[in-house]
C-alpha positions in Angstrom: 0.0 0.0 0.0 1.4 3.5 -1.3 1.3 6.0 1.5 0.5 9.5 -0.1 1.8 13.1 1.0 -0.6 15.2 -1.4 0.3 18.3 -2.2 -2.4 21.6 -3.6 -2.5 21.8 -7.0 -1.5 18.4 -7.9 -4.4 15.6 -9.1 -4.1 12.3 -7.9 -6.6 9.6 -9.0 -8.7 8.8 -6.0 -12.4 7.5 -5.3 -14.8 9.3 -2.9 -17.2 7.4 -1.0 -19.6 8.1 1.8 -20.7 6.2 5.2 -23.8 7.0 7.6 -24.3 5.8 10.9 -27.8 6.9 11.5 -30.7 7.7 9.3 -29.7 9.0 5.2 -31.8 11.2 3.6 -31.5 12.8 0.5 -33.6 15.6 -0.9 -33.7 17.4 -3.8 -31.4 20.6 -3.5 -33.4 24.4 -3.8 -30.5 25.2 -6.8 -28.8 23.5 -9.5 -25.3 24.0 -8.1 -22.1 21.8 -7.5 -21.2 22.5 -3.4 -19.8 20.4 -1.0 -19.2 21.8 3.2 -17.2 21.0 5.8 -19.6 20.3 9.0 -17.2 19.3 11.2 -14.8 16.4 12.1 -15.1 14.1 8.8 -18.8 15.1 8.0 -19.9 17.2 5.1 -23.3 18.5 3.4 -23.0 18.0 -0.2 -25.6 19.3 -2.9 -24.9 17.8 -6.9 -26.2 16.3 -9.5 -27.3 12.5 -8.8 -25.3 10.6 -12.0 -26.5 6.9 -11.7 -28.2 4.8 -8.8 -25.0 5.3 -6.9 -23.4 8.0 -7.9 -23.6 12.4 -6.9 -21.4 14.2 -8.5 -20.1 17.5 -6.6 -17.6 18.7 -9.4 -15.7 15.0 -8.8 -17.6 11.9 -8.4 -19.0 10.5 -4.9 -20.0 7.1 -4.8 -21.9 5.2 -2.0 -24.2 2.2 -2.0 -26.4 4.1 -0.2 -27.7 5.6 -2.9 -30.0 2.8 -4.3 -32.9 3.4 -3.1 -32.8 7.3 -4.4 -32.5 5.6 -8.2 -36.2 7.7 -9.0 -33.7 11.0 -8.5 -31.2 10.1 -11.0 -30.4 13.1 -13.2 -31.5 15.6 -10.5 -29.9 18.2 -8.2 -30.0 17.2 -4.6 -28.5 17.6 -1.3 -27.8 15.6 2.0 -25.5 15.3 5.0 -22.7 12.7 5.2 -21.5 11.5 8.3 -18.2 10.4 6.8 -16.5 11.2 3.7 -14.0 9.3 2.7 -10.7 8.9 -0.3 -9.5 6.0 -1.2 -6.2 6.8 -3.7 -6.1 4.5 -6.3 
């Protein structure tokens, strides 16, 4: 396993994904907009555009199998809170 040391304005290939430890729910978002916000500690609230059954993108990709049953919403704006966010480097 590579350890990284990334540095700002370099890209690295890496794949987001997202865990809950309570209750998901994902809404559709007030604007068409790409945002995603530190809450605090490793939680965020992100607001995209939902790409596939698994899939938001935020201006990158975020995966998470959580997803599946918000399948109706694919190709729609929405918005939720994330308990965890994580990056796997590839």
């Amino acid at each position: 396993m590579a350890l990284y040391n990334p540095k700002e304005g370099e890209e690295y290939d890496a794949e987001l994904t997202f865990y809950m430890f309570g209750d998901f729910k994902l809404q559709l978002a007030t604007n068409e907009r790409y945002d995603i916000t530190h809450i605090e500690n490793y939680s965020y609230a992100i607001t995209g555009k939902m790409i596939d059954s698994e899939t938001i993108a935020v201006g990158f990709p975020i995966s998470s199998e959580w997803l599946a049953d918000y399948s109706y919403l694919v190709g729609q704006y929405v918005t939720c809170k994330l308990d965890r966010l994580e990056v796997n480097f590839l």
